[in-house]
CHARMM-style PDB file with segment names, atoms N, HN, CA, C and O in Angstrom:
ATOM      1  N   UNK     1       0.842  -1.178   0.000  1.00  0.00      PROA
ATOM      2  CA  UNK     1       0.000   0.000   0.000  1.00  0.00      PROA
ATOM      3  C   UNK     1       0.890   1.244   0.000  1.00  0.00      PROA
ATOM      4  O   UNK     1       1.644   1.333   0.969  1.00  0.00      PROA
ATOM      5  N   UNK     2       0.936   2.186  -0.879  1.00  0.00      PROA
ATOM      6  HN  UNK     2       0.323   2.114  -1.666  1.00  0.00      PROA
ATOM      7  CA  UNK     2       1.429   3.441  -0.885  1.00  0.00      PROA
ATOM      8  C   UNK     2       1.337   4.330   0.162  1.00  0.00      PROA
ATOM      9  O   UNK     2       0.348   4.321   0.896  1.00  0.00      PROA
ATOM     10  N   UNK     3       2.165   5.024   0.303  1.00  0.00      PROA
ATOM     11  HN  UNK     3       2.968   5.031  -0.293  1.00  0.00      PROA
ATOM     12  CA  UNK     3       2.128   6.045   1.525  1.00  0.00      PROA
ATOM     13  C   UNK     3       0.582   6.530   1.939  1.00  0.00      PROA
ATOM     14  O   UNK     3      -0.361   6.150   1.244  1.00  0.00      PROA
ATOM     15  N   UNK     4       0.373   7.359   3.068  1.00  0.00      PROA
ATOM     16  HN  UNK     4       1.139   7.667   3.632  1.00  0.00      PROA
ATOM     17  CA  UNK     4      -1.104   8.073   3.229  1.00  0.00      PROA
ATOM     18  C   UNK     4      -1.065   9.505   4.038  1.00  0.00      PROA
ATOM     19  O   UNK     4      -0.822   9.643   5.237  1.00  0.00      PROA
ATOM     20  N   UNK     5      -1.290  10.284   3.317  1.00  0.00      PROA
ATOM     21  HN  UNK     5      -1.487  10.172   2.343  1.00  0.00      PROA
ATOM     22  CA  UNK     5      -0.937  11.695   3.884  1.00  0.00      PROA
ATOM     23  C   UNK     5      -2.200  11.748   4.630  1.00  0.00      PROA
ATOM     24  O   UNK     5      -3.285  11.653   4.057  1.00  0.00      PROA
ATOM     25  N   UNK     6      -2.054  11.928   6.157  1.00  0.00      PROA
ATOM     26  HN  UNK     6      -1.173  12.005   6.623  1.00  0.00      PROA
ATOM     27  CA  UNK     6      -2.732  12.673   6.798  1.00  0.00      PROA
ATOM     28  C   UNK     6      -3.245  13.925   6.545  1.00  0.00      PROA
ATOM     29  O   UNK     6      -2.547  14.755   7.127  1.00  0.00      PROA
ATOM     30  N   UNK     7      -4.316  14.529   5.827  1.00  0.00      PROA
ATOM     31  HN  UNK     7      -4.883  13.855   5.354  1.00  0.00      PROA
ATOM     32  CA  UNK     7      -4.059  15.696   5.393  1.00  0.00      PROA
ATOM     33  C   UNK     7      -4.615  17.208   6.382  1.00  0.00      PROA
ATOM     34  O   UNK     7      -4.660  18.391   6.045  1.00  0.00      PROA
ATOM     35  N   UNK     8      -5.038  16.422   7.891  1.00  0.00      PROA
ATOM     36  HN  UNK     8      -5.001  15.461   8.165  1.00  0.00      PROA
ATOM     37  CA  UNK     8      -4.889  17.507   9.216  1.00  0.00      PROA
ATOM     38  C   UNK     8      -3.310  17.718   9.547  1.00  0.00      PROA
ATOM     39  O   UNK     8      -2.632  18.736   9.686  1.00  0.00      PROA
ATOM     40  N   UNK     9      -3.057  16.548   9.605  1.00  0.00      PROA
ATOM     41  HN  UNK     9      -3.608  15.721   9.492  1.00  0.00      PROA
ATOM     42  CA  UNK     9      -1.424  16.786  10.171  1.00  0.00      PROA
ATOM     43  C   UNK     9      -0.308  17.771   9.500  1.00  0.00      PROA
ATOM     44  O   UNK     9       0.346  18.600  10.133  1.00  0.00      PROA
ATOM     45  N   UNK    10      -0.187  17.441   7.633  1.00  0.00      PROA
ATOM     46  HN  UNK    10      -0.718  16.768   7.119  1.00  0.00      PROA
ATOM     47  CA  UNK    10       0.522  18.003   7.205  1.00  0.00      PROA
ATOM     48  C   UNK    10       0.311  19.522   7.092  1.00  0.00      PROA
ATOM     49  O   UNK    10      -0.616  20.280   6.807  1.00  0.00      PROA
ATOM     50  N   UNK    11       1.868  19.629   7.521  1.00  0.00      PROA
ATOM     51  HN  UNK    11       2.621  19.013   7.753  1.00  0.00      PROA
ATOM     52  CA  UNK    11       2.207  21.409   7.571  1.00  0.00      PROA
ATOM     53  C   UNK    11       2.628  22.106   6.778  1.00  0.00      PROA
ATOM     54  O   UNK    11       2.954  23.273   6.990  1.00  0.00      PROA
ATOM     55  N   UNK    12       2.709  21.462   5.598  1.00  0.00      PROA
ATOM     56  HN  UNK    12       2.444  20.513   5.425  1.00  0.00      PROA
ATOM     57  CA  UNK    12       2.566  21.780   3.942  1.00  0.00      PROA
ATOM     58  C   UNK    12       4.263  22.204   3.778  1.00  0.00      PROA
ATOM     59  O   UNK    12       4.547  23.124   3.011  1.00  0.00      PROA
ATOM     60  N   UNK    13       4.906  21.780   4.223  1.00  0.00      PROA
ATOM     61  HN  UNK    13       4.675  21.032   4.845  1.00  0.00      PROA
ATOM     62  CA  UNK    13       6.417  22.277   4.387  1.00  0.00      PROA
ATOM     63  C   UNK    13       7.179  21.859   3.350  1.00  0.00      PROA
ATOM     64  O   UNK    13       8.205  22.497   3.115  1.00  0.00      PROA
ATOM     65  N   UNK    14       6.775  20.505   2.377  1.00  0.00      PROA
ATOM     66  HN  UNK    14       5.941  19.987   2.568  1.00  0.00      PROA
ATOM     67  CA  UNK    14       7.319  20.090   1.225  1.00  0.00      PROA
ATOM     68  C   UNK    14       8.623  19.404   1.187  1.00  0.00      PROA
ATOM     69  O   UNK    14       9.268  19.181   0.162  1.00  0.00      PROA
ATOM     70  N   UNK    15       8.955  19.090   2.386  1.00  0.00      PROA
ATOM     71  HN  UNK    15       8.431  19.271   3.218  1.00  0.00      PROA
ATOM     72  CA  UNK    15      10.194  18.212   2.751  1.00  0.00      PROA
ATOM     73  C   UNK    15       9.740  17.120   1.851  1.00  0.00      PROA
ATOM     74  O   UNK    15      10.097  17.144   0.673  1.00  0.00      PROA
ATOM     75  N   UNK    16       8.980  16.157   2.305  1.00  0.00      PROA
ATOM     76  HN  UNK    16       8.690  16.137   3.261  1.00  0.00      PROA
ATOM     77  CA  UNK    16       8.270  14.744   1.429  1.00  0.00      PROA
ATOM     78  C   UNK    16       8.684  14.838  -0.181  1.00  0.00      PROA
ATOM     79  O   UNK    16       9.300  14.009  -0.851  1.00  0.00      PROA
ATOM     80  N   UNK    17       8.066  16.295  -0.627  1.00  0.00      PROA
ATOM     81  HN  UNK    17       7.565  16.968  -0.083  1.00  0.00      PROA
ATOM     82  CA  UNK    17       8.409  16.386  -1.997  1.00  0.00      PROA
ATOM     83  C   UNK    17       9.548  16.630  -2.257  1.00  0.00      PROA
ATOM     84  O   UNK    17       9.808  16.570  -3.459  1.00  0.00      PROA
ATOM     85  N   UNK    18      10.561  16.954  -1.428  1.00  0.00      PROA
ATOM     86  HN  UNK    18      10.349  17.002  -0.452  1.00  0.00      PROA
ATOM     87  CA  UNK    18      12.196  17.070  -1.788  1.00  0.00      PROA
ATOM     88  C   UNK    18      12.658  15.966  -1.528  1.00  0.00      PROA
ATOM     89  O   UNK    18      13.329  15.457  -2.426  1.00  0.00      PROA
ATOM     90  N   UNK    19      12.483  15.159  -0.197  1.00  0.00      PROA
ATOM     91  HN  UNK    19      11.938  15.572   0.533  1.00  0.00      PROA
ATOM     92  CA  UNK    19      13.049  13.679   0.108  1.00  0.00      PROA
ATOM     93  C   UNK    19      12.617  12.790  -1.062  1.00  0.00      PROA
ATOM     94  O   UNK    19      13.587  12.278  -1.621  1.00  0.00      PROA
ATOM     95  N   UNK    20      11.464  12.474  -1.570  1.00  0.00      PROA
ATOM     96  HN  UNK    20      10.676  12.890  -1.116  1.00  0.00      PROA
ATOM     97  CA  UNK    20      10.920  11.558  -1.951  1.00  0.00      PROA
ATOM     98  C   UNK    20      12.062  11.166  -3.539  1.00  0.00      PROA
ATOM     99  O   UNK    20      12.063  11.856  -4.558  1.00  0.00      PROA
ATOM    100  N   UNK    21      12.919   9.909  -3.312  1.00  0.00      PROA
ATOM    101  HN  UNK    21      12.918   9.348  -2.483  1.00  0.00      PROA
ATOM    102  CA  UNK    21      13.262   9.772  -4.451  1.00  0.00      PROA
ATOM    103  C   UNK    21      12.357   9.172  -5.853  1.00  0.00      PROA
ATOM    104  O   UNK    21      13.018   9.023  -6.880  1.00  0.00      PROA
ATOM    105  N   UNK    22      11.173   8.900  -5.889  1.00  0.00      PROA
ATOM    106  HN  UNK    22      10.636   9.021  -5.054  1.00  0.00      PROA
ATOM    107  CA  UNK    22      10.631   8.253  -6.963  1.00  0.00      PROA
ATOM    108  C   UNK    22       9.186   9.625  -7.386  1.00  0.00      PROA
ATOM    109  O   UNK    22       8.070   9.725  -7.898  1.00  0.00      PROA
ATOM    110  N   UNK    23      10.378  10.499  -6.649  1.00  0.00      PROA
ATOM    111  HN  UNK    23      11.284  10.418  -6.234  1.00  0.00      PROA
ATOM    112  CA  UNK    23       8.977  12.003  -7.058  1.00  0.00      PROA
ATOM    113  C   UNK    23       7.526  11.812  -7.280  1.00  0.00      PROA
ATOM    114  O   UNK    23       6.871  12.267  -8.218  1.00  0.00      PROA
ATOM    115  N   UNK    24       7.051  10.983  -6.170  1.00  0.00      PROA
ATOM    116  HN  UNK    24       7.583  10.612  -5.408  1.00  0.00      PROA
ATOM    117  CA  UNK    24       5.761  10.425  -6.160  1.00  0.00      PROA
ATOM    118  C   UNK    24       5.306  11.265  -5.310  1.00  0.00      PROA
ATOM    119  O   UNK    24       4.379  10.698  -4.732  1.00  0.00      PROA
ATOM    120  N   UNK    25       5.511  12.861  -4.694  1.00  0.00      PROA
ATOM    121  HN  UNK    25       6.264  13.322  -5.164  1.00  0.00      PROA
ATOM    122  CA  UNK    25       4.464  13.609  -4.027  1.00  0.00      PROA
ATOM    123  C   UNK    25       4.781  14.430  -4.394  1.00  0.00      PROA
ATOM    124  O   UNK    25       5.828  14.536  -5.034  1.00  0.00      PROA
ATOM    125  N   UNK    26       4.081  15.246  -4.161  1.00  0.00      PROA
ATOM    126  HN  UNK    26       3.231  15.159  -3.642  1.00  0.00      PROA
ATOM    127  CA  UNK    26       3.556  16.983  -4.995  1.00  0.00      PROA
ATOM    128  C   UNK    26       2.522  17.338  -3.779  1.00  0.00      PROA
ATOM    129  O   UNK    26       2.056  16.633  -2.884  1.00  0.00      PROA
ATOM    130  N   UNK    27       2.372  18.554  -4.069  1.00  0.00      PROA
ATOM    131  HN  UNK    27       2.750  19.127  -4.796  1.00  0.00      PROA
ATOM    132  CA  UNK    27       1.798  19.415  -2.704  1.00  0.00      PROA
ATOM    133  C   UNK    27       0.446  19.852  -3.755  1.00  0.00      PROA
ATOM    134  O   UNK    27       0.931  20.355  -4.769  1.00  0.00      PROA
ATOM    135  N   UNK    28      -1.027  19.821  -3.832  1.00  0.00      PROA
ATOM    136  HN  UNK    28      -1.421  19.413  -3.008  1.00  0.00      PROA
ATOM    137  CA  UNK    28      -2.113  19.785  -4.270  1.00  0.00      PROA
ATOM    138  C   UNK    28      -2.107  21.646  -3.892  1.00  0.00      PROA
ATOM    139  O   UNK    28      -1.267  22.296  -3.269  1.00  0.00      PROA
ATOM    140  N   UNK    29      -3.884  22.269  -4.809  1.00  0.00      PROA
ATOM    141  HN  UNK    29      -4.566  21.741  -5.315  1.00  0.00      PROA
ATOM    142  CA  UNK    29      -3.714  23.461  -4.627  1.00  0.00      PROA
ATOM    143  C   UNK    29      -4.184  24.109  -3.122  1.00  0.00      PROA
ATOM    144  O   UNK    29      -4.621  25.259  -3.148  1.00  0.00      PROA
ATOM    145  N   UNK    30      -4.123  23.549  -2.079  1.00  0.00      PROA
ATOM    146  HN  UNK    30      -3.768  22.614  -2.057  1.00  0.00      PROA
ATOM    147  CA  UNK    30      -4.207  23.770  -0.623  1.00  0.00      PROA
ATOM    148  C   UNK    30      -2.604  23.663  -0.313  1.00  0.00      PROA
ATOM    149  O   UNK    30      -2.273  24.248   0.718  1.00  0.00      PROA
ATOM    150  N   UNK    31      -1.690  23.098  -0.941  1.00  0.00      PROA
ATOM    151  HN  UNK    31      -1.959  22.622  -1.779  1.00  0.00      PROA
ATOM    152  CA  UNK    31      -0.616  22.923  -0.353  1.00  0.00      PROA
ATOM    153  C   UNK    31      -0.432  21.638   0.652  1.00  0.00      PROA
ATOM    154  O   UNK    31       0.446  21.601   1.514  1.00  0.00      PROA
ATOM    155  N   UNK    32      -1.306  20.679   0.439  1.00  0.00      PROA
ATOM    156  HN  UNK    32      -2.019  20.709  -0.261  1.00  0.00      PROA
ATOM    157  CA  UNK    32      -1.234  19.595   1.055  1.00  0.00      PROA
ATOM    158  C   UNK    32      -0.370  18.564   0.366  1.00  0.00      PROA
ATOM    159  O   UNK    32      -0.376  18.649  -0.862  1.00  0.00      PROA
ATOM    160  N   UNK    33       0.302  17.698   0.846  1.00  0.00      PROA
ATOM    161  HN  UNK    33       0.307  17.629   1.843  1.00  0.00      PROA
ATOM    162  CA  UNK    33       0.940  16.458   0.019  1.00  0.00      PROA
ATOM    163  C   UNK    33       0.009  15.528  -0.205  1.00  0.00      PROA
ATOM    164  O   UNK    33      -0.853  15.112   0.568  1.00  0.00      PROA
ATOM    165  N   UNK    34       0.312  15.127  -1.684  1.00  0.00      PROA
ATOM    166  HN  UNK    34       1.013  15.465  -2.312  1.00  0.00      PROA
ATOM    167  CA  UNK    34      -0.263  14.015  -2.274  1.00  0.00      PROA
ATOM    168  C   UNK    34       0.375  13.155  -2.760  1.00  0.00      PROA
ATOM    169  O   UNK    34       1.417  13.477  -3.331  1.00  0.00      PROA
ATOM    170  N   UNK    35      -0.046  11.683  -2.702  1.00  0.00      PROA
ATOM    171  HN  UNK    35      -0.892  11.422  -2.239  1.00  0.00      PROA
ATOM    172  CA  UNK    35       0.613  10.688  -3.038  1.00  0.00      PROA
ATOM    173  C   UNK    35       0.832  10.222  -4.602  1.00  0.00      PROA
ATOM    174  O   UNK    35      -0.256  10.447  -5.132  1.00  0.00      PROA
ATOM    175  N   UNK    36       1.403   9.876  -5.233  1.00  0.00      PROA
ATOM    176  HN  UNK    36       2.287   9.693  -4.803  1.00  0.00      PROA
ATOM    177  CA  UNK    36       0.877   9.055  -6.797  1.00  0.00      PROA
ATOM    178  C   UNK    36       1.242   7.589  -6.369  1.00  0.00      PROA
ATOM    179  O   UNK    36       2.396   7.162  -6.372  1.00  0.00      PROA
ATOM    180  N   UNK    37       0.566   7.146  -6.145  1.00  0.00      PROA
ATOM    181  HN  UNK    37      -0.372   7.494  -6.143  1.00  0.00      PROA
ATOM    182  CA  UNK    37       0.128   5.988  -5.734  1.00  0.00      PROA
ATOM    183  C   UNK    37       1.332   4.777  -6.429  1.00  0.00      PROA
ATOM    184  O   UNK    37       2.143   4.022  -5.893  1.00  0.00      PROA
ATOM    185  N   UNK    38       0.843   5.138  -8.311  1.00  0.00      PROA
ATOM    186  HN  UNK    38       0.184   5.751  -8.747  1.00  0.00      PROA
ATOM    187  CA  UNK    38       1.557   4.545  -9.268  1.00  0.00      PROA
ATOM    188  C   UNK    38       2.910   4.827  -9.229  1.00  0.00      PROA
ATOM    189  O   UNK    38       3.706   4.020  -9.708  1.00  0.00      PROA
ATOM    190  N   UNK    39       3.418   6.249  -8.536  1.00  0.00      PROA
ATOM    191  HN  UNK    39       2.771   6.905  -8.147  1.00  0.00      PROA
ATOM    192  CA  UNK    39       5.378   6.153  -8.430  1.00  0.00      PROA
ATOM    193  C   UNK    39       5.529   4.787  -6.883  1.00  0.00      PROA
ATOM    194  O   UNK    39       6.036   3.665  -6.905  1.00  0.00      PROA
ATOM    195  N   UNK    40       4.931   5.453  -5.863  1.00  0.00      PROA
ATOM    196  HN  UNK    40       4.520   6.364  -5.845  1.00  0.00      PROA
ATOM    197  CA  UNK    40       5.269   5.084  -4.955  1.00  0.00      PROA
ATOM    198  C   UNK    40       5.560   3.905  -4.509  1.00  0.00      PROA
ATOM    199  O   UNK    40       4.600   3.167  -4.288  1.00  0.00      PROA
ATOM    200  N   UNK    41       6.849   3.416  -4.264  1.00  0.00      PROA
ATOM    201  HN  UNK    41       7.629   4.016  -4.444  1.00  0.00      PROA
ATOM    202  CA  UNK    41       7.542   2.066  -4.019  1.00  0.00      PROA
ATOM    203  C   UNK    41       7.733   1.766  -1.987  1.00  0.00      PROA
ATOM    204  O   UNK    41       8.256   0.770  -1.488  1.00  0.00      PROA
ATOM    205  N   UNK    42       7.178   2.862  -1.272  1.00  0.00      PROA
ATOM    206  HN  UNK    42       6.752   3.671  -1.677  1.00  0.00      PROA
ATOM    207  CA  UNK    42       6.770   2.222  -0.160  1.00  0.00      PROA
ATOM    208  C   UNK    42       8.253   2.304   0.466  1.00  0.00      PROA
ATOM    209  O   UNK    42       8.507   1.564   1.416  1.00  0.00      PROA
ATOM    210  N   UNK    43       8.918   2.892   0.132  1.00  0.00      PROA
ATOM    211  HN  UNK    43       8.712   3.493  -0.640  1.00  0.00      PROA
ATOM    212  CA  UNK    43      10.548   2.902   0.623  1.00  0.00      PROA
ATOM    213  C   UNK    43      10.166   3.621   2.002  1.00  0.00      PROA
ATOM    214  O   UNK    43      10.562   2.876   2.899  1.00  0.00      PROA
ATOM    215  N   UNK    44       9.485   4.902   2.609  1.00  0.00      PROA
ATOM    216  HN  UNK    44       9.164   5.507   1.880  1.00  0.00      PROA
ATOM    217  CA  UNK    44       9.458   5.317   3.847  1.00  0.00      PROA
ATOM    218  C   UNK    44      10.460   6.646   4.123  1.00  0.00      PROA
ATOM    219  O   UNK    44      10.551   7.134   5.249  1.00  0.00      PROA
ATOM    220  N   UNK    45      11.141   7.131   3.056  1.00  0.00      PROA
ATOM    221  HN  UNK    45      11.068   6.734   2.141  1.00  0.00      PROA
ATOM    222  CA  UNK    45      11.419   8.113   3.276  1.00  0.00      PROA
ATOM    223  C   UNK    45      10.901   9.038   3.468  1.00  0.00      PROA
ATOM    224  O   UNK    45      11.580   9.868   4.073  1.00  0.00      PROA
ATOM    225  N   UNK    46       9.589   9.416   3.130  1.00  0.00      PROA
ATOM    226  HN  UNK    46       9.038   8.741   2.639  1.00  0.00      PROA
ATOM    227  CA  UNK    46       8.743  10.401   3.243  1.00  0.00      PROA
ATOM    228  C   UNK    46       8.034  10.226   4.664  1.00  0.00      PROA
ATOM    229  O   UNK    46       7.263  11.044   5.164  1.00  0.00      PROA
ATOM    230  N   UNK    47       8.296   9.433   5.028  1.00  0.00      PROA
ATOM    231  HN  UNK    47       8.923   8.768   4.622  1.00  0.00      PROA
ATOM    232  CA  UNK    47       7.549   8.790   6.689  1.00  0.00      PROA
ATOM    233  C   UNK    47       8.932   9.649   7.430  1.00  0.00      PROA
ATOM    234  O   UNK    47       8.787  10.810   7.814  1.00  0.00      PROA
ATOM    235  N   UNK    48      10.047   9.036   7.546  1.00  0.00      PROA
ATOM    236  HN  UNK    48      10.165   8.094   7.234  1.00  0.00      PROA
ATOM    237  CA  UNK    48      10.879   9.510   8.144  1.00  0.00      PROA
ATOM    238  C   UNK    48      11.048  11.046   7.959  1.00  0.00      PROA
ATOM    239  O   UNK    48      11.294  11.588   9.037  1.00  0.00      PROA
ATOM    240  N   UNK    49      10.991  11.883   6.933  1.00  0.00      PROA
ATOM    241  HN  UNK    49      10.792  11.443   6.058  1.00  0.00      PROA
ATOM    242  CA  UNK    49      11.580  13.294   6.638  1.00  0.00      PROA
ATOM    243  C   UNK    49      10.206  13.680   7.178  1.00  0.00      PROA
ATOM    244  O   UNK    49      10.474  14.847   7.462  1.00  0.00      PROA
ATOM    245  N   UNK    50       9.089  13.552   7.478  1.00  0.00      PROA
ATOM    246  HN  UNK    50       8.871  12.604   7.247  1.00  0.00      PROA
ATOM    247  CA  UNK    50       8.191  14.786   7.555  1.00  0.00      PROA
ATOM    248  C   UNK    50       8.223  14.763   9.004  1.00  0.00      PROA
ATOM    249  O   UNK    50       8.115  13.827   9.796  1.00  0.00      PROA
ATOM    250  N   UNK    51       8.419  16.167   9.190  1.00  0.00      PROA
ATOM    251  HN  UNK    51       8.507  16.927   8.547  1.00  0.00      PROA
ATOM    252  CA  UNK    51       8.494  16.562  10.896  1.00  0.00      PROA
ATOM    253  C   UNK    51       7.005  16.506  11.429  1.00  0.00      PROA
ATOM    254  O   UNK    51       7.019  16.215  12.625  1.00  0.00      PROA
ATOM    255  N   UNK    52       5.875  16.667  10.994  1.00  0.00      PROA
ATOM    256  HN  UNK    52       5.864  16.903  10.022  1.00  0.00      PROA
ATOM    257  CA  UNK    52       4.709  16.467  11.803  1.00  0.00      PROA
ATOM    258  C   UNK    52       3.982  15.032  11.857  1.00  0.00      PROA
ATOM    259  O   UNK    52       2.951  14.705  12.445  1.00  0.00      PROA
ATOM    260  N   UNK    53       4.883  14.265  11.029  1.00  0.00      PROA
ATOM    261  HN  UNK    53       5.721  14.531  10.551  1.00  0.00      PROA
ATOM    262  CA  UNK    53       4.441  12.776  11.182  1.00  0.00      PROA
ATOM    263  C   UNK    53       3.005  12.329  10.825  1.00  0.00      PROA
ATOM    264  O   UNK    53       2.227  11.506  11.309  1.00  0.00      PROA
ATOM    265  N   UNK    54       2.953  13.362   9.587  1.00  0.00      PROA
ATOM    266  HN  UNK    54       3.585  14.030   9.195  1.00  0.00      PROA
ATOM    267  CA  UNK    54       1.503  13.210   8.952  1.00  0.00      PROA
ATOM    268  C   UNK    54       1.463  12.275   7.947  1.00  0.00      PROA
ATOM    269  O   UNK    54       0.459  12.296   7.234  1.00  0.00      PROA
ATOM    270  N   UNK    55       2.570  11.216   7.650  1.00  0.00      PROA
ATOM    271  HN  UNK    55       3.385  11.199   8.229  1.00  0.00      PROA
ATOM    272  CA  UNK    55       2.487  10.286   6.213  1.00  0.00      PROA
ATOM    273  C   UNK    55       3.100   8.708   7.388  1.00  0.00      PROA
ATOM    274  O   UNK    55       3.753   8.308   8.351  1.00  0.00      PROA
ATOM    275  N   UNK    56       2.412   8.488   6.518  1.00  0.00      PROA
ATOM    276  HN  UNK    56       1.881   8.813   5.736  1.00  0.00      PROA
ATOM    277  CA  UNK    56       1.985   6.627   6.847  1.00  0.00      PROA
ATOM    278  C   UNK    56       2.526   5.603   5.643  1.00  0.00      PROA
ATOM    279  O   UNK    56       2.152   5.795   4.486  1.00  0.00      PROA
ATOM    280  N   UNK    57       3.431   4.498   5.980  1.00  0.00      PROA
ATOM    281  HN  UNK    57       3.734   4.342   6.920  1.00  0.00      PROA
ATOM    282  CA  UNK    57       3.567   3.434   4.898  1.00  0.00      PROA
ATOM    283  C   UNK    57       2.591   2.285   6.045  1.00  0.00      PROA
ATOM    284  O   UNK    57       2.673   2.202   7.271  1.00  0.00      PROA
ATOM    285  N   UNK    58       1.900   1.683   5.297  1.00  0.00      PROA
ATOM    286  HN  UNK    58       1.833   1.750   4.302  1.00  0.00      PROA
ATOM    287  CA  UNK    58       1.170   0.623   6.022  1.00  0.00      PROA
ATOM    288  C   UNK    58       1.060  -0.936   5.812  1.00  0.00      PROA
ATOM    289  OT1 UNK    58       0.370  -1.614   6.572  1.00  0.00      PROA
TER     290      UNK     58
END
Protein backbone atom coordinates (compact mmCIF):
# COMPACT_ATOMS: atom_id res chain seq x y z
CA UNK A 1 0.00 0.00 0.00
CA UNK A 2 1.43 3.44 -0.89
CA UNK A 3 2.13 6.05 1.52
CA UNK A 4 -1.10 8.07 3.23
CA UNK A 5 -0.94 11.69 3.88
CA UNK A 6 -2.73 12.67 6.80
CA UNK A 7 -4.06 15.70 5.39
CA UNK A 8 -4.89 17.51 9.22
CA UNK A 9 -1.42 16.79 10.17
CA UNK A 10 0.52 18.00 7.21
CA UNK A 11 2.21 21.41 7.57
CA UNK A 12 2.57 21.78 3.94
CA UNK A 13 6.42 22.28 4.39
CA UNK A 14 7.32 20.09 1.23
CA UNK A 15 10.19 18.21 2.75
CA UNK A 16 8.27 14.74 1.43
CA UNK A 17 8.41 16.39 -2.00
CA UNK A 18 12.20 17.07 -1.79
CA UNK A 19 13.05 13.68 0.11
CA UNK A 20 10.92 11.56 -1.95
CA UNK A 21 13.26 9.77 -4.45
CA UNK A 22 10.63 8.25 -6.96
CA UNK A 23 8.98 12.00 -7.06
CA UNK A 24 5.76 10.43 -6.16
CA UNK A 25 4.46 13.61 -4.03
CA UNK A 26 3.56 16.98 -5.00
CA UNK A 27 1.80 19.42 -2.70
CA UNK A 28 -2.11 19.78 -4.27
CA UNK A 29 -3.71 23.46 -4.63
CA UNK A 30 -4.21 23.77 -0.62
CA UNK A 31 -0.62 22.92 -0.35
CA UNK A 32 -1.23 19.59 1.05
CA UNK A 33 0.94 16.46 0.02
CA UNK A 34 -0.26 14.02 -2.27
CA UNK A 35 0.61 10.69 -3.04
CA UNK A 36 0.88 9.05 -6.80
CA UNK A 37 0.13 5.99 -5.73
CA UNK A 38 1.56 4.55 -9.27
CA UNK A 39 5.38 6.15 -8.43
CA UNK A 40 5.27 5.08 -4.95
CA UNK A 41 7.54 2.07 -4.02
CA UNK A 42 6.77 2.22 -0.16
CA UNK A 43 10.55 2.90 0.62
CA UNK A 44 9.46 5.32 3.85
CA UNK A 45 11.42 8.11 3.28
CA UNK A 46 8.74 10.40 3.24
CA UNK A 47 7.55 8.79 6.69
CA UNK A 48 10.88 9.51 8.14
CA UNK A 49 11.58 13.29 6.64
CA UNK A 50 8.19 14.79 7.56
CA UNK A 51 8.49 16.56 10.90
CA UNK A 52 4.71 16.47 11.80
CA UNK A 53 4.44 12.78 11.18
CA UNK A 54 1.50 13.21 8.95
CA UNK A 55 2.49 10.29 6.21
CA UNK A 56 1.98 6.63 6.85
CA UNK A 57 3.57 3.43 4.90
CA UNK A 58 1.17 0.62 6.02
Amino acid sequence: MPAVVNREECVSCGTCVEECPEDAITLDDEEIAVVDADKCTECGTCVEACPSEAIKVE
